[in-house]
N, C-alpha and C positions, 0 to 999 in steps of 0.2 A: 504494500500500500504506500503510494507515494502520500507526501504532505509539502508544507512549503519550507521546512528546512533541506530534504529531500526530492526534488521536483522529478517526476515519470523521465526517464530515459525518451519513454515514447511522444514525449509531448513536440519535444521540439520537428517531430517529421508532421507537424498538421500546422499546413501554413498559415498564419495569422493573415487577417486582409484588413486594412482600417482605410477607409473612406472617406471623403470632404463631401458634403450632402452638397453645397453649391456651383464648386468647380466640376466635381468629379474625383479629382483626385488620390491616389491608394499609396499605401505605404504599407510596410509591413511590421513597422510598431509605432504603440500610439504615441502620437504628435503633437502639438500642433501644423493646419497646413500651412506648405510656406507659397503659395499662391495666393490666399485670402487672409494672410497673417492673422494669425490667433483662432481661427473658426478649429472646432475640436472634431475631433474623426470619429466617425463611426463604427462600429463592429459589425466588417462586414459578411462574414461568418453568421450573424444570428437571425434565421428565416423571415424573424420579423421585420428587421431592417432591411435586409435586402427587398422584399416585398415592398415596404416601402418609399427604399431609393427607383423602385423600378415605377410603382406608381407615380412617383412624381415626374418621371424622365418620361410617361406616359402622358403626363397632365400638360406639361413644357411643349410637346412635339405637338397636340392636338389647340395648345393654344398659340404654335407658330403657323400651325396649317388656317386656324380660323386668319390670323392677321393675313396672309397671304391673297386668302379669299375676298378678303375686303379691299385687298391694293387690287384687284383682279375686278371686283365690280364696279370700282371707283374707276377703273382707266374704262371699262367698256363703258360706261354712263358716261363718261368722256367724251369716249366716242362718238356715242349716239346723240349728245348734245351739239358736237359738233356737226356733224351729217344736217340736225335741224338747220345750225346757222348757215349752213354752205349752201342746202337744196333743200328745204322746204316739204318737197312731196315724199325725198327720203324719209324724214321725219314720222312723217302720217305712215309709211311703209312700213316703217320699225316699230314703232310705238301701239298702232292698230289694225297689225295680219299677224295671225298665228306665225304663218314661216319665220317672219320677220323677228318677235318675239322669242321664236323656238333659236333663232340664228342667233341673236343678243343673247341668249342663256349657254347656247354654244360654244358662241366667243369667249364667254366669262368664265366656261369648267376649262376650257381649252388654253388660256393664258393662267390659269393658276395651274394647273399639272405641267403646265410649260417653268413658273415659279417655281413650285417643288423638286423638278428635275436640276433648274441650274444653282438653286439653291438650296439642297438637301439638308434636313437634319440630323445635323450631328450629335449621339446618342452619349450622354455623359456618362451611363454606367453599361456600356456592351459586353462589360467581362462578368457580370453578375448574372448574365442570362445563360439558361444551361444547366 
């Protein structure tokens, strides 16, 4: 039976993992990070943190994809505002016919998956998954 005058032989082969919940960053004893000077690490080892850091890294990426969306309807409303100023009967085409409509909704999933492509998110905790 180990204790802490006598520590398990075997402890030292189970890698420790310690975390920064804001950067991302891992070390393998606790710290503090030297990325965000003084924020304290987490134990990434314990199911429930890792859980967690994963929800959050979940929550981050779903509220990078909404901002995207919004820069993606804000240019096509752009657009469509412009087309009014230029040509007039544009306008009335885009605004009240289905195609037209279906073609501005179009444009807008079509320039945000274009967003997301040149601008991917990057996952702060991908060694924790698995």
């Amino acid at each position: 039976m180990a204790d802490a005058a006598h520590p398990s032989p075997y402890r030292a082969l189970v890698p420790s993992l310690w975390v920064c919940a804001d950067c991302g960053y891992r070390a393998e004893q606790r710290r503090g990070c030297p990325t965000c000077h003084d924020e304290v690490l987490l134990d990434g080892m314990d199911p429930d943190i890792r859980l967690w850091l994963l929800d959050e890294d979940a929550r981050r990426r779903d509220a990078r994809q909404t901002k995207l969306l919004w820069v993606s309807v804000v240019s096509v409303v752009g657009f469509a505002i412009g087309a009014v100023l230029v040509e007039p009967v544009v306008g009335v085409t885009l605004f009240f016919s289905i195609p037209g409509v279906v073609g501005l909704i179009a444009m807008t999933l079509f320039i945000w998956s274009l967003l997301g492509r040149v601008f991917p998110y990057r996952e702060r905790f991908p060694y924790l998954r698995g």
